[in-house]
Structures are given as C-alpha cells and as structure tokens.
CHARMM internal coordinates of N, CA and C (Angstrom, degrees):
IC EDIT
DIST 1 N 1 CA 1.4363
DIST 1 CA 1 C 1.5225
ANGL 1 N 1 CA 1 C 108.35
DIST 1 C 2 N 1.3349
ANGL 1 CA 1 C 2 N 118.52
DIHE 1 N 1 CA 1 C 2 N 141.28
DIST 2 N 2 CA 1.3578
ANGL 1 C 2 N 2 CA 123.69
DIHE 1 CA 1 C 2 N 2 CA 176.16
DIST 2 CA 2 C 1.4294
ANGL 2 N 2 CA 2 C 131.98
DIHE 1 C 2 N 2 CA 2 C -105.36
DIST 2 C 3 N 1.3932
ANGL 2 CA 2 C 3 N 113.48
DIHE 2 N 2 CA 2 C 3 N 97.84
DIST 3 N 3 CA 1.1760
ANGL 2 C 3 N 3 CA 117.41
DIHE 2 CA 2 C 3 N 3 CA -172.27
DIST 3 CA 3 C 1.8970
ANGL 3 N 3 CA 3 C 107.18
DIHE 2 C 3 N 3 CA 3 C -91.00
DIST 3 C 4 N 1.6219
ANGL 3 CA 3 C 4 N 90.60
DIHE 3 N 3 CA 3 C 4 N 148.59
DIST 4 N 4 CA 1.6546
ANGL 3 C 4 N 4 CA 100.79
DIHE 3 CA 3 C 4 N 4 CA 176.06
DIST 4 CA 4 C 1.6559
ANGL 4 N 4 CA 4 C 100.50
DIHE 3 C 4 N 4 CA 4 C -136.55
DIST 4 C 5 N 1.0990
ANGL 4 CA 4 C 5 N 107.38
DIHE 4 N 4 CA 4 C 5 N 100.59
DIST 5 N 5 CA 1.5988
ANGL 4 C 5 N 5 CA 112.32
DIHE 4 CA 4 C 5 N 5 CA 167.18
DIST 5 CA 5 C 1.7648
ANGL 5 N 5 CA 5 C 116.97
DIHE 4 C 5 N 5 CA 5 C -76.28
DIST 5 C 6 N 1.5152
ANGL 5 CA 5 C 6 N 108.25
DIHE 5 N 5 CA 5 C 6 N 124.92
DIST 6 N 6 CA 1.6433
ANGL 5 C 6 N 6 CA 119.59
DIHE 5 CA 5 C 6 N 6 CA 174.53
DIST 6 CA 6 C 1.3282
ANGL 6 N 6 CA 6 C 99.33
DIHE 5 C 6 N 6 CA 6 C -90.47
DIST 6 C 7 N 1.4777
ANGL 6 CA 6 C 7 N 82.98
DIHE 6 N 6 CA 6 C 7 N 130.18
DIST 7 N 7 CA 1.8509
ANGL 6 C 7 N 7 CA 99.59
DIHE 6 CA 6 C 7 N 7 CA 163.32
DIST 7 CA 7 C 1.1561
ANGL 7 N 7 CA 7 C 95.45
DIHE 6 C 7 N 7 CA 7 C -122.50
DIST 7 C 8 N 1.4822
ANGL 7 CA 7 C 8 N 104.78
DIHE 7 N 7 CA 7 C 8 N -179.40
DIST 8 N 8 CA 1.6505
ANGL 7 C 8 N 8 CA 130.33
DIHE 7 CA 7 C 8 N 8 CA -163.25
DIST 8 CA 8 C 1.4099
ANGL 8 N 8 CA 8 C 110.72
DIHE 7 C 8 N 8 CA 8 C -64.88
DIST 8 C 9 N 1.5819
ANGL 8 CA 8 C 9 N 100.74
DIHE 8 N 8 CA 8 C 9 N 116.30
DIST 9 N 9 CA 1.4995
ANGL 8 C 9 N 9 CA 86.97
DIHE 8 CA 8 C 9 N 9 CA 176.17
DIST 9 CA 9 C 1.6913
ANGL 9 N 9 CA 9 C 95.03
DIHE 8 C 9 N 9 CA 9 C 138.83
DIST 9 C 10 N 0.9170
ANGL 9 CA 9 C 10 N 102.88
DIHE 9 N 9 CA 9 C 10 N -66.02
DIST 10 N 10 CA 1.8666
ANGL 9 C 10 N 10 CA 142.11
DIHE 9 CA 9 C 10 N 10 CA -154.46
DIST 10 CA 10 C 2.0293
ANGL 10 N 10 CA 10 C 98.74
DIHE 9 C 10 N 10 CA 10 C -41.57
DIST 10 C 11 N 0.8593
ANGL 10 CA 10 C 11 N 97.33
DIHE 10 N 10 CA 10 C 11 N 124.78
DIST 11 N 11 CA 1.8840
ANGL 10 C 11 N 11 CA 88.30
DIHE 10 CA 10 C 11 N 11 CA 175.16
DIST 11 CA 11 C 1.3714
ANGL 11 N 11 CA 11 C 102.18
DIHE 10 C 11 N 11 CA 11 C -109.39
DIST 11 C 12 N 1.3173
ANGL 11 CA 11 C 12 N 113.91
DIHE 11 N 11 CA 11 C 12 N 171.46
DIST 12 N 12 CA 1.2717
ANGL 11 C 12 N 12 CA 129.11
DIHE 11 CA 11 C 12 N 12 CA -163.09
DIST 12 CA 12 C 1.4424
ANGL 12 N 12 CA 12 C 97.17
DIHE 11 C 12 N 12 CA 12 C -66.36
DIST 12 C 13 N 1.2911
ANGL 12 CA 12 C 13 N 135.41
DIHE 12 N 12 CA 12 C 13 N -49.53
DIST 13 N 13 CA 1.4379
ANGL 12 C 13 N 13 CA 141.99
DIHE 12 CA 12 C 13 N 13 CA -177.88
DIST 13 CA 13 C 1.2867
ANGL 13 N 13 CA 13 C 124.00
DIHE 12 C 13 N 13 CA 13 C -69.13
DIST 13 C 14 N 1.7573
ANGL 13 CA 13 C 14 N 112.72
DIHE 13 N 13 CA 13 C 14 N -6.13
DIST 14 N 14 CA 1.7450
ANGL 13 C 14 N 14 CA 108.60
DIHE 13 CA 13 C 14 N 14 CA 158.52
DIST 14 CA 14 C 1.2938
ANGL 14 N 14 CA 14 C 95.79
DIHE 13 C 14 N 14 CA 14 C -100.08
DIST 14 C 15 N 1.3539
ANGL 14 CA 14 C 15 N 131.63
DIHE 14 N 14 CA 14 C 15 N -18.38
DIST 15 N 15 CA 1.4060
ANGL 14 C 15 N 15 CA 94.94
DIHE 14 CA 14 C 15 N 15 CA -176.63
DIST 15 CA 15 C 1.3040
ANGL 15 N 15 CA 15 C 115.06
DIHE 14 C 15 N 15 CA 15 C -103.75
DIST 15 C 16 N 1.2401
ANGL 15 CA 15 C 16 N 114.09
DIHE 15 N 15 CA 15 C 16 N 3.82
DIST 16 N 16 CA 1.7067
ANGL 15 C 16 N 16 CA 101.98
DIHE 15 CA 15 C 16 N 16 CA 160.91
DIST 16 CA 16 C 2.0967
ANGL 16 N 16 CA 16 C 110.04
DIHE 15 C 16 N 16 CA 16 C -85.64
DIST 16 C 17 N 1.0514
ANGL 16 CA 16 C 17 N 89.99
DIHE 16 N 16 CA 16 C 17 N -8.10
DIST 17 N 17 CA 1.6637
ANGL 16 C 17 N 17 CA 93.53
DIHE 16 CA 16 C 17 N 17 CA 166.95
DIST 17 CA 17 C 1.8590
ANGL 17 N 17 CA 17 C 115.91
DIHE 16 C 17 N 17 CA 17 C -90.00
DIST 17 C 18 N 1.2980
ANGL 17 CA 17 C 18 N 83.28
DIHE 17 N 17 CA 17 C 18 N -0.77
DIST 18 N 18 CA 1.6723
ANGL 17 C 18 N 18 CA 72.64
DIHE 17 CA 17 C 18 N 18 CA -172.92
DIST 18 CA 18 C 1.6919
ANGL 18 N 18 CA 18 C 91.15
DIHE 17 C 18 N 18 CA 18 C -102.82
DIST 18 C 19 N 1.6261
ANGL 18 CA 18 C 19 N 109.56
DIHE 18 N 18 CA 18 C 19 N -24.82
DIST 19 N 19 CA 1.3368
ANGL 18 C 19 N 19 CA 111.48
DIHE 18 CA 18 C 19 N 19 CA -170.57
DIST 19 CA 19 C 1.8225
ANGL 19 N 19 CA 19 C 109.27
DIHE 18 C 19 N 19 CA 19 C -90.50
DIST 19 C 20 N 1.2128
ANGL 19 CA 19 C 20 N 122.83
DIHE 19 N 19 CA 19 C 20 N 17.41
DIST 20 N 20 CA 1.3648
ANGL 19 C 20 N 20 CA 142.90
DIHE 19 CA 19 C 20 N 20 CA 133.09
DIST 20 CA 20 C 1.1533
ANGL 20 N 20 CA 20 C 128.65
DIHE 19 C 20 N 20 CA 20 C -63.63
DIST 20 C 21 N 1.6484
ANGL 20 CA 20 C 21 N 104.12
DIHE 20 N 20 CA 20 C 21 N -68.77
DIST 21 N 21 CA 1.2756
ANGL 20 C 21 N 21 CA 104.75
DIHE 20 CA 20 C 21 N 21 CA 168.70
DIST 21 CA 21 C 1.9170
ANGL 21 N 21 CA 21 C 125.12
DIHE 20 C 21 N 21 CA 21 C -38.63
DIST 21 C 22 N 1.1542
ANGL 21 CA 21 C 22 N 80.34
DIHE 21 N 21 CA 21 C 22 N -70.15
DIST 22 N 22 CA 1.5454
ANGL 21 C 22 N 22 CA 78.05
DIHE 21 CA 21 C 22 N 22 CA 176.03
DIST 22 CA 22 C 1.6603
ANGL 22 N 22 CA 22 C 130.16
DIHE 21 C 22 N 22 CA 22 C -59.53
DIST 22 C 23 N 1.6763
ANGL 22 CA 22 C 23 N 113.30
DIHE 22 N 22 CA 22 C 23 N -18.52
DIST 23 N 23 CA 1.4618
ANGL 22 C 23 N 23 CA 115.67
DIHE 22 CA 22 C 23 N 23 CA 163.20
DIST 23 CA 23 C 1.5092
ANGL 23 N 23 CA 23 C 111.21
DIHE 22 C 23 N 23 CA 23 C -64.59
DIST 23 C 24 N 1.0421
ANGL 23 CA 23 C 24 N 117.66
DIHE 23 N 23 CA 23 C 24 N -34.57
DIST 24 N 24 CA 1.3675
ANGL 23 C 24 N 24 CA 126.70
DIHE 23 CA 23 C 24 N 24 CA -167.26
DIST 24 CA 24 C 1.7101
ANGL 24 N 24 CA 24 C 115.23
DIHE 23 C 24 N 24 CA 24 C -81.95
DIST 24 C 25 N 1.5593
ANGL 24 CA 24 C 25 N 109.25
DIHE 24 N 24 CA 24 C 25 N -37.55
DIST 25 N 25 CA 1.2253
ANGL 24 C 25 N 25 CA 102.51
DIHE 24 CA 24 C 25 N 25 CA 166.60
DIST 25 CA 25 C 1.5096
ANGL 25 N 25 CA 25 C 134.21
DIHE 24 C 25 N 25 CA 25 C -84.44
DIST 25 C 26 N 1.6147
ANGL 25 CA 25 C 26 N 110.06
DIHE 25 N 25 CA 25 C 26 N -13.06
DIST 26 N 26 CA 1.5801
ANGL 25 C 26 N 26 CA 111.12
DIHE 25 CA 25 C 26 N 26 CA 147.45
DIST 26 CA 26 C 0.8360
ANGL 26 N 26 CA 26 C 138.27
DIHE 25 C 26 N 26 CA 26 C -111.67
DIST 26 C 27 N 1.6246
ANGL 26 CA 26 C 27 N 99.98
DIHE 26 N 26 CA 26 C 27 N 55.19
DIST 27 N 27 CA 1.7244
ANGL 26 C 27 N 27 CA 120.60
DIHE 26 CA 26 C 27 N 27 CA 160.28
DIST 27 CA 27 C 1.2030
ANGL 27 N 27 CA 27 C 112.53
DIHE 26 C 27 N 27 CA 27 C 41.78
DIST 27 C 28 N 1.5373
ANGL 27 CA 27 C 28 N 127.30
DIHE 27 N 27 CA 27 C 28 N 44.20
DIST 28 N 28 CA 1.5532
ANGL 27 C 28 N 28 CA 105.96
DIHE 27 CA 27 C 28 N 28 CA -176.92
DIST 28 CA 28 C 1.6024
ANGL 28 N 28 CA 28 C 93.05
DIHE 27 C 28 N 28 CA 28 C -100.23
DIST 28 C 29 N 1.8105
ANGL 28 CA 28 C 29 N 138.31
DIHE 28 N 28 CA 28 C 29 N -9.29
DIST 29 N 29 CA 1.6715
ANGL 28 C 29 N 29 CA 110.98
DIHE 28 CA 28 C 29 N 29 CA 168.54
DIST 29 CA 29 C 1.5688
ANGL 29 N 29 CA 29 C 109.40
DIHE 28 C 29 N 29 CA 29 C -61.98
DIST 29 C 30 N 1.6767
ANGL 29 CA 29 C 30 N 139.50
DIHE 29 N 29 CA 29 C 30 N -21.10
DIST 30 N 30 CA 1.1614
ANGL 29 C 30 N 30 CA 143.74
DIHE 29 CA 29 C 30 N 30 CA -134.56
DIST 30 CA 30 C 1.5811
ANGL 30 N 30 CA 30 C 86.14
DIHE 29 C 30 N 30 CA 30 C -115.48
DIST 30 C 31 N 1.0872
ANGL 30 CA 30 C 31 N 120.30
DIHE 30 N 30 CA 30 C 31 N -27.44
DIST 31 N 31 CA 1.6251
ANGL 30 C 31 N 31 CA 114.24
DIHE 30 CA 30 C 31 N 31 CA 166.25
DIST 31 CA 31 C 1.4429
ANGL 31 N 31 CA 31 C 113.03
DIHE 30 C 31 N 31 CA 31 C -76.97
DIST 31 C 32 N 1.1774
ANGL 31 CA 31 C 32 N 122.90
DIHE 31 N 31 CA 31 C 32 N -55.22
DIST 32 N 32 CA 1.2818
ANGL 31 C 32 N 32 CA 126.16
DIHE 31 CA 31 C 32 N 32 CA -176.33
DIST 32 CA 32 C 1.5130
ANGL 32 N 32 CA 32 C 105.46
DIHE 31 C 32 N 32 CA 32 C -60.78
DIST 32 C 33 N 1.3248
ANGL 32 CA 32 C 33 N 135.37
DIHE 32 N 32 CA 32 C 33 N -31.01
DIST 33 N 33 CA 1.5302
ANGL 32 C 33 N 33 CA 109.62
DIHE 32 CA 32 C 33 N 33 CA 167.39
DIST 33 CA 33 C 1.4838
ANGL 33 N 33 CA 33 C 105.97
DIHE 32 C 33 N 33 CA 33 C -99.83
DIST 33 C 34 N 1.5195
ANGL 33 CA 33 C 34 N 119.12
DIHE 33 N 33 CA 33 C 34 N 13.51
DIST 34 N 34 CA 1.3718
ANGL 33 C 34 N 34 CA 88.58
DIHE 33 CA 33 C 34 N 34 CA 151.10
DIST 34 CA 34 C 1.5813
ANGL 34 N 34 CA 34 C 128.25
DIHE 33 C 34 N 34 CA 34 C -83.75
DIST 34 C 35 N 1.2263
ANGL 34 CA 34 C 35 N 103.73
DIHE 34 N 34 CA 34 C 35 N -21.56
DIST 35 N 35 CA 1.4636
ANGL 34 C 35 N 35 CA 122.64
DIHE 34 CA 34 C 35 N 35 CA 172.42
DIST 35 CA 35 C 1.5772
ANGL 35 N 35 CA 35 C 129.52
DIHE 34 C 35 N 35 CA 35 C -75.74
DIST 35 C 36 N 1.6049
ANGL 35 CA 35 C 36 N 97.57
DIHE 35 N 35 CA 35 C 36 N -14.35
DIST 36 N 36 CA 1.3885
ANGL 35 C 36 N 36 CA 112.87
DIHE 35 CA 35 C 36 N 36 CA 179.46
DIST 36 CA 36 C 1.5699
ANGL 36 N 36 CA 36 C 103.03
DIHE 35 C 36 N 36 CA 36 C -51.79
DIST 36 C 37 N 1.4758
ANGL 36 CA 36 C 37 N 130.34
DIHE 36 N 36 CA 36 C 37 N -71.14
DIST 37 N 37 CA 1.3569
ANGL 36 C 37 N 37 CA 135.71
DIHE 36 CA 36 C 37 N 37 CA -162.23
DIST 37 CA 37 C 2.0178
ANGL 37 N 37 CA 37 C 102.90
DIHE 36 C 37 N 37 CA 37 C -122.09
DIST 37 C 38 N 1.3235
ANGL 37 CA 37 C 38 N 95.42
DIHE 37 N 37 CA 37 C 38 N 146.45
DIST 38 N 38 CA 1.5138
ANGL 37 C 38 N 38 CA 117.96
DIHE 37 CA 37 C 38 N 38 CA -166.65
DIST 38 CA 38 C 1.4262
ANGL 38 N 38 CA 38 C 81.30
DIHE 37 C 38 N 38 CA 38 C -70.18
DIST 38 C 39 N 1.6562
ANGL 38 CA 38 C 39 N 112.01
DIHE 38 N 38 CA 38 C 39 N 133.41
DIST 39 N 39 CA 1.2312
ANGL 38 C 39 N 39 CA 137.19
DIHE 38 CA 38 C 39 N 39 CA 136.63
DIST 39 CA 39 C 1.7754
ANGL 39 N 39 CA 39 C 152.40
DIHE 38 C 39 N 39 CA 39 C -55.98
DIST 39 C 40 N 0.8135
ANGL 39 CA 39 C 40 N 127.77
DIHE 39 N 39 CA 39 C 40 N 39.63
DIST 40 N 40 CA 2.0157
ANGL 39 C 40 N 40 CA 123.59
DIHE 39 CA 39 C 40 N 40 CA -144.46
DIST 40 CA 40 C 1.2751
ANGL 40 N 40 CA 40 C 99.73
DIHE 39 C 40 N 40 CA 40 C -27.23
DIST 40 C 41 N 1.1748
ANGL 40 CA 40 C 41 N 132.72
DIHE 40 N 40 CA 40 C 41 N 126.02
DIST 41 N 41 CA 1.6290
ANGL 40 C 41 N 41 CA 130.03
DIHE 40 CA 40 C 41 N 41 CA 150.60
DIST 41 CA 41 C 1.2793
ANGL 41 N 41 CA 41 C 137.74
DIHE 40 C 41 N 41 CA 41 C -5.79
DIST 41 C 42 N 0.9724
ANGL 41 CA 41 C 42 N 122.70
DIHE 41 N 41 CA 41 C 42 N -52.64
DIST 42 N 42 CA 1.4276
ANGL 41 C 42 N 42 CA 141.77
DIHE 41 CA 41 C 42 N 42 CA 149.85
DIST 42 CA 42 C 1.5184
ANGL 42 N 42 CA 42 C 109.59
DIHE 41 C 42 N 42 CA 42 C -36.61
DIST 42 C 43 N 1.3199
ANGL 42 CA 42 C 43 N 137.34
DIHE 42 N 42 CA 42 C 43 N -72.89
DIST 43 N 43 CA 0.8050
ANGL 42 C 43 N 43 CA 144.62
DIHE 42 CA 42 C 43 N 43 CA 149.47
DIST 43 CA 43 C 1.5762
ANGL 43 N 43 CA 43 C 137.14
DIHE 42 C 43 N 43 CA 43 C -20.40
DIST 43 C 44 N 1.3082
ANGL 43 CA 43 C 44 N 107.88
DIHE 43 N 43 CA 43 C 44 N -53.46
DIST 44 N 44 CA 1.8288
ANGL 43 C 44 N 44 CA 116.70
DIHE 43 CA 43 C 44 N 44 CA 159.21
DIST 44 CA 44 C 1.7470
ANGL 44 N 44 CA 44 C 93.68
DIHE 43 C 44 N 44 CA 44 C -73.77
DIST 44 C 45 N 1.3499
ANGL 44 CA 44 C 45 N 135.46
DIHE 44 N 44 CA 44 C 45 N -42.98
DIST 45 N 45 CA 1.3343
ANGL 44 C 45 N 45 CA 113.77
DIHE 44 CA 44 C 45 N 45 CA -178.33
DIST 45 CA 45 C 1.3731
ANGL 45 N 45 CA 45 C 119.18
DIHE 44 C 45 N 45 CA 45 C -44.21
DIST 45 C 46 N 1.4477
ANGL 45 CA 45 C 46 N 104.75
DIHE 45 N 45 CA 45 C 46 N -56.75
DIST 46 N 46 CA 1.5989
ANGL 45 C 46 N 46 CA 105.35
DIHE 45 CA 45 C 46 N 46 CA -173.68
DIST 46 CA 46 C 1.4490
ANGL 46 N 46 CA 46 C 128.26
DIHE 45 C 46 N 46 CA 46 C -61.99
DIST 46 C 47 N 1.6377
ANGL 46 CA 46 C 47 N 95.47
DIHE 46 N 46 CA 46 C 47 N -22.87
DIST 47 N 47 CA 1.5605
ANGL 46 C 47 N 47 CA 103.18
DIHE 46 CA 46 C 47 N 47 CA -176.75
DIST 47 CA 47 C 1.4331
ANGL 47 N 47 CA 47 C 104.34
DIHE 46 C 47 N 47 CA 47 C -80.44
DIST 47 C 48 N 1.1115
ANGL 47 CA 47 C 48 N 107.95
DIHE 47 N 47 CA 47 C 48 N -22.20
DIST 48 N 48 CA 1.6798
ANGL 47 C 48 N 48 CA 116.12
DIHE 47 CA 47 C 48 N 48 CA 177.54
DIST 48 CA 48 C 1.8115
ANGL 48 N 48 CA 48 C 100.59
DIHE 47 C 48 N 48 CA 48 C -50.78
DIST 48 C 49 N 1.3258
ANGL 48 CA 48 C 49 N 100.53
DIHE 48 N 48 CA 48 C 49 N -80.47
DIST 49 N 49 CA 1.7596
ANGL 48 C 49 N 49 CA 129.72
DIHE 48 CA 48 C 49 N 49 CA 166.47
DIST 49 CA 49 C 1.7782
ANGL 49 N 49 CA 49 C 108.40
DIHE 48 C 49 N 49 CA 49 C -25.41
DIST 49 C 50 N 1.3672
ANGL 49 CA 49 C 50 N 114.67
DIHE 49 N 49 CA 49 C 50 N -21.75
DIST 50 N 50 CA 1.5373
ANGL 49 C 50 N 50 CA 110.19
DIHE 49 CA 49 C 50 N 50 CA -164.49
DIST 50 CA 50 C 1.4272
ANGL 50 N 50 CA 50 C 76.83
DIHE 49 C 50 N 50 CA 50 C -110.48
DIST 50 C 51 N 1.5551
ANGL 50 CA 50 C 51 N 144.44
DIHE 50 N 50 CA 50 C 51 N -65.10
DIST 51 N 51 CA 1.4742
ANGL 50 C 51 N 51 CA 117.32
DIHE 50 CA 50 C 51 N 51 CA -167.65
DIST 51 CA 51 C 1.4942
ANGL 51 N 51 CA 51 C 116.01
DIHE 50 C 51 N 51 CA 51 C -55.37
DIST 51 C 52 N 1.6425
ANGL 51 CA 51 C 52 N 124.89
DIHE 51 N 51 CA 51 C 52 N -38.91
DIST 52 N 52 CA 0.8266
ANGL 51 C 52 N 52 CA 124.20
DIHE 51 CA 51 C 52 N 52 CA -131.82
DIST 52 CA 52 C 1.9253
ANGL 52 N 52 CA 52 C 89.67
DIHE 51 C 52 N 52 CA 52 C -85.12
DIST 52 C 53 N 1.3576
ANGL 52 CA 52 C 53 N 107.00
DIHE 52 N 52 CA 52 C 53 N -30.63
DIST 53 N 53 CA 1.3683
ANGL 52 C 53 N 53 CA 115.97
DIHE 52 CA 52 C 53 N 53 CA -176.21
DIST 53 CA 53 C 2.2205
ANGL 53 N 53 CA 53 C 112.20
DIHE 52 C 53 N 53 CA 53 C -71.71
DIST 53 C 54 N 1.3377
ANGL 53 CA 53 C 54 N 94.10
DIHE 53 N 53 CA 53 C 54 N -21.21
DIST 54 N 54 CA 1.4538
ANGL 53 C 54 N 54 CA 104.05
DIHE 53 CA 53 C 54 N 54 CA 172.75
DIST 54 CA 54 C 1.4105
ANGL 54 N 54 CA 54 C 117.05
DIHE 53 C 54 N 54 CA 54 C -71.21
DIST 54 C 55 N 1.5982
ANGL 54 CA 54 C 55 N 102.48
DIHE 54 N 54 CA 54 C 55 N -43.24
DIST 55 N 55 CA 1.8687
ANGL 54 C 55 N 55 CA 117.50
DIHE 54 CA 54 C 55 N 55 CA -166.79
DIST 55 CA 55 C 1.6539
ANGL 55 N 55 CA 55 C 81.54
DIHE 54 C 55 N 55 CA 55 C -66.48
DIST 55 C 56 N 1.5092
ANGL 55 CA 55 C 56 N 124.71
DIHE 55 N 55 CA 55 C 56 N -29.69
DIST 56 N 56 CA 1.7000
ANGL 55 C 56 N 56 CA 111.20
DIHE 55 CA 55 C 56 N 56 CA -163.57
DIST 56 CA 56 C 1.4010
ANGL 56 N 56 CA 56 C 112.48
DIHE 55 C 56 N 56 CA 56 C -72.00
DIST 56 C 57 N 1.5772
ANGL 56 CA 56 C 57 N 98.15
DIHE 56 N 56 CA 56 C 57 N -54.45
DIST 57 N 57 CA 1.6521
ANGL 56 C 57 N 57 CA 104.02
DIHE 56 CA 56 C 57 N 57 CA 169.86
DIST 57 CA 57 C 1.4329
ANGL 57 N 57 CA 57 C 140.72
DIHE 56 C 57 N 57 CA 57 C -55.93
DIST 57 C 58 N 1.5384
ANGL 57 CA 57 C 58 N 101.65
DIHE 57 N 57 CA 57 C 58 N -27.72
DIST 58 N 58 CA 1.4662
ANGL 57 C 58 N 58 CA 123.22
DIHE 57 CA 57 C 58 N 58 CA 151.15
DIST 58 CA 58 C 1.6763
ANGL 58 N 58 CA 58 C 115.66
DIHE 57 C 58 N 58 CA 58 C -36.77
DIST 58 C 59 N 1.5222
ANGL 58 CA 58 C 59 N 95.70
DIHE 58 N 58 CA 58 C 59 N -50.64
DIST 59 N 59 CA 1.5974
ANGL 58 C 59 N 59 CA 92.89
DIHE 58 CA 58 C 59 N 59 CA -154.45
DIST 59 CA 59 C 1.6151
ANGL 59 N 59 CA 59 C 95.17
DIHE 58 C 59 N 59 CA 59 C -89.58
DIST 59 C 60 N 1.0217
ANGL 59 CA 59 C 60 N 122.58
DIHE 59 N 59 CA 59 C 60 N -30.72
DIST 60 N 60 CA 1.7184
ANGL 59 C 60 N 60 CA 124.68
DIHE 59 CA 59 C 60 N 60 CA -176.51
DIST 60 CA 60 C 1.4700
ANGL 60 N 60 CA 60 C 94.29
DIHE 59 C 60 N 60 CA 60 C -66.56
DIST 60 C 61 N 1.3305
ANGL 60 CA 60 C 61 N 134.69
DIHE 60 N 60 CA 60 C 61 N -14.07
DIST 61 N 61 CA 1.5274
ANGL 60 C 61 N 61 CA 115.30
DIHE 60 CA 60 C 61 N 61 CA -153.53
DIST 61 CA 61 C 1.9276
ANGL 61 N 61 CA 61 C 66.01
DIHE 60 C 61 N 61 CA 61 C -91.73
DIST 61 C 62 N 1.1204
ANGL 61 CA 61 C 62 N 88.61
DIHE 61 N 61 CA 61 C 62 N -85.10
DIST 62 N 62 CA 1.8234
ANGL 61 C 62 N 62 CA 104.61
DIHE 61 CA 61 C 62 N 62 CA -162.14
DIST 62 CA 62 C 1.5339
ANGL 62 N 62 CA 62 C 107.47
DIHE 61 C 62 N 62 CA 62 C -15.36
DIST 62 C 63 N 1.6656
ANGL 62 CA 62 C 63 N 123.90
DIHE 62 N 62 CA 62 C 63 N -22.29
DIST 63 N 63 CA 1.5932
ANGL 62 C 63 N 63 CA 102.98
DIHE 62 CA 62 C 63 N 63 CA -176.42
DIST 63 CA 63 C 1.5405
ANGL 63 N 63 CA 63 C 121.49
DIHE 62 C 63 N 63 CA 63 C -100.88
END
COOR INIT
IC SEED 1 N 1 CA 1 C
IC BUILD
C-alpha cells in the first residue's frame, strides 16, 4: 500500500506528484498487466531468455 504523508506547505498538486512518483517506482501498473492475462510457460520462459540475454549484452557493451 502506498502511503504519502502532507506536511506543511504541501499543495494538492505535489502530493499527487509525489504519489506518482512513488506508484511508478514500485512497479505496481507493470504487475498488474502482467497479471492481467494468463501467460503459457513457454512463453514467460522465453521472455525470461530475451531479458535475461539483453541485461548480458548490456553489460558486455558498457565494459
């Protein structure tokens, strides 16, 4: 659950920006459509195999 505490000062328009911020940095829209529709196994396997092979190439480029 995401809490955003107002302190003094605070207008309605930072704290729904702050309460973005923080939806956005624990990925909970990117869960909810992963969960939206059933996956086959096979399917999350490969996608597994396609990030996991990117995070590699990522890191070989950068050194």
């Amino acid at each position: 659950m995401i809490v955003v505490t107002r302190k003094k000062g605070d207008s309605k328009d930072s704290l729904f920006r702050k309460f973005t911020k923080v939806f956005i940095d624990e990925e909970i829209v990117d869960t909810i459509r992963d969960r939206l529709f059933y996956k086959k196994p096979s399917l999350k396997r490969r996608e597994h195999e396609k990030e996991r092979l990117q995070n590699r190439n990522k890191r070989r480029s950068s050194r």
